[in-house]
N, C-alpha and C positions, 0 to 999 in steps of 0.2 A: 459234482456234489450238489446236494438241494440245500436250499435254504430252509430254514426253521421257518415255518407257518407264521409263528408270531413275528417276524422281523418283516414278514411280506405283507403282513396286515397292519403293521405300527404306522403306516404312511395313515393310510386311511383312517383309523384310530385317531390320529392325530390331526386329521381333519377335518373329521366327524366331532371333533373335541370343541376346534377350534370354531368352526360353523353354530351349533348348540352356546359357546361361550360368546360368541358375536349377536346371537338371536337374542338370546337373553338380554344383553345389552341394550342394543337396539329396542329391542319390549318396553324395560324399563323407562328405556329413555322417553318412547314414545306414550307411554302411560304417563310418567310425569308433563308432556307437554301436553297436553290433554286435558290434566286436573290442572292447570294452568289455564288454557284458551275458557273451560269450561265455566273460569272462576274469574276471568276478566270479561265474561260476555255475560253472567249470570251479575254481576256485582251492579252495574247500573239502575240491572233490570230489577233486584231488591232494594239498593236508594230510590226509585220510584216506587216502588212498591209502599217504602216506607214513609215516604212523602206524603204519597196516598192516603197513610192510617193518619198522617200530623194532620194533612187539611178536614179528616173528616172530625178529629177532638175538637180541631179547632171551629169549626162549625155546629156541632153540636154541641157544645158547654160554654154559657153566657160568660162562664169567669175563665176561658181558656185566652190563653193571648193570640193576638191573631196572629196566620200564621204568613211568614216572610217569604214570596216568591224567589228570591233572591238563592235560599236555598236547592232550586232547583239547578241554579246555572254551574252548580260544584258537581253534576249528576255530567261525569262522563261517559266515557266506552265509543262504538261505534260513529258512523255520520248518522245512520239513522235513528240509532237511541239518543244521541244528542239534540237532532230533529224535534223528535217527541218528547224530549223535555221542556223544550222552547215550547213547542206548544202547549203540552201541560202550562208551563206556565204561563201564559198568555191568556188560557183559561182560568186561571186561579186567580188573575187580576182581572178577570172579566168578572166573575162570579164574585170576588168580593168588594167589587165597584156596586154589582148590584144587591148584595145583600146592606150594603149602608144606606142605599137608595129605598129598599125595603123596611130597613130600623126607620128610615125621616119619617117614609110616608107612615106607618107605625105610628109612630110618635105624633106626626100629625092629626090622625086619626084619633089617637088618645087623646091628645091636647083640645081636639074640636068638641067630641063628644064629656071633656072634662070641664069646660069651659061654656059658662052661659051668656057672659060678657062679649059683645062682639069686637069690640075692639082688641081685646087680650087675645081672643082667638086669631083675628088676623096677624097681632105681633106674633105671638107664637107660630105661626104659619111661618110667616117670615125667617122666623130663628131658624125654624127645622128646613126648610128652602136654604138656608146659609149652609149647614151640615153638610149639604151633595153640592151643592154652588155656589164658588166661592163668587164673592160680587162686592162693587162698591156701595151699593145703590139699590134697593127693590122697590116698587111699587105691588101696592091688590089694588089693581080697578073693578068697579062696578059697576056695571052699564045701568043708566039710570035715561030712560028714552032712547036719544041717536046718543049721546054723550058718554063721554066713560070718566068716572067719578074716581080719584084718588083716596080710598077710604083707610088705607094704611103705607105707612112708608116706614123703609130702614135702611140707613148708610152710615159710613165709615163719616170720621169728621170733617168739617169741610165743604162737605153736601150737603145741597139746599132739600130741607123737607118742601116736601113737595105736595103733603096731605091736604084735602079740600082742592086743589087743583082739579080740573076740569077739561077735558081733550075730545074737541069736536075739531070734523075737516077729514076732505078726503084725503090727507097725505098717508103711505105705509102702512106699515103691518096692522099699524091702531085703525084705520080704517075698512082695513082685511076682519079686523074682529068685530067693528060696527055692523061690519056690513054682511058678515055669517055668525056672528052669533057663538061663534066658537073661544073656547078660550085660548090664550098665545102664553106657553110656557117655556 
């Protein structure tokens, strides 16, 4: 006696079910890890990104606050998107080292061309010179013959003014500047 067609093909059926209810699975699954990987390697790469648009507000608008390198080093993900955000940020404190060096001389600038007073223009020199360099003590000399002339001075208390002073001799840098002519900042 034969078997009924359908009882010889239920193995199979049932195979075929279970292979199809396995694929599926597996699809799913593998779709989900996916929106996953895609969204932990994508996620750094937008906190940079976003970084990006704060350091450019903050460079472009005098009333924006500046902006905090610091926020870079929360910028996970990979070694090498970590990599580059170190460096991001490495340049973000380079660039805004030099844009305050940019506002001194700026301001210098303003200050000299504001100022018809010499003396007021070299303190203010001075002031805006404090701004990028912090110091106890400055002098502006002015080469006056071989000699270099003390024509302004500024320090913390304590320090002797040293203005009308007068530096001749061949010792260091000060006679590196007698002696070309160049100035020593």
């Amino acid at each position: 006696m034969m078997q009924p067609r359908a009882e010889i093909i239920q193995p199979a059926t049932d195979i075929a079910r279970q292979v199809a209810t396995g694929t599926t699975v597996l699809t799913l699954f593998m779709v989900a890890i996916s929106i996953w990987l895609a969204r932990a390697i994508a996620r750094p790469i937008l906190q940079l990104s976003d970084t990006a648009q704060a350091i450019e507000a903050s460079v472009d608008e005098e009333t924006a606050a500046p902006f905090d390198a610091a926020q870079l080093r929360r910028i996970g993900g990979t070694r090498e998107i970590s990599r580059l955000a170190v460096l991001f940020s490495q340049m973000v404190t380079a660039l805004q080292r030099r844009m305050n060096e940019l506002k001194s001389v700026y301001a210098m600038g303003q200050t000299i061309t504001s100022h018809l007073d010499y003396e007021k223009t070299l303190q203010a020199v001075l002031s805006a010179v404090q701004q990028v360099v912090a110091y106890d003590a400055a002098e502006v000399l002015v080469m006056r013959g071989a000699t270099l002339q003390v024509d302004a001075w500024q320090g913390q208390p304590g320090f002797k003014d040293t203005t009308g002073s007068q530096y001749a001799g061949p010792d260091g840098a000060l006679n590196d500047v007698t002696q070309s002519k160049v100035a020593l900042l």
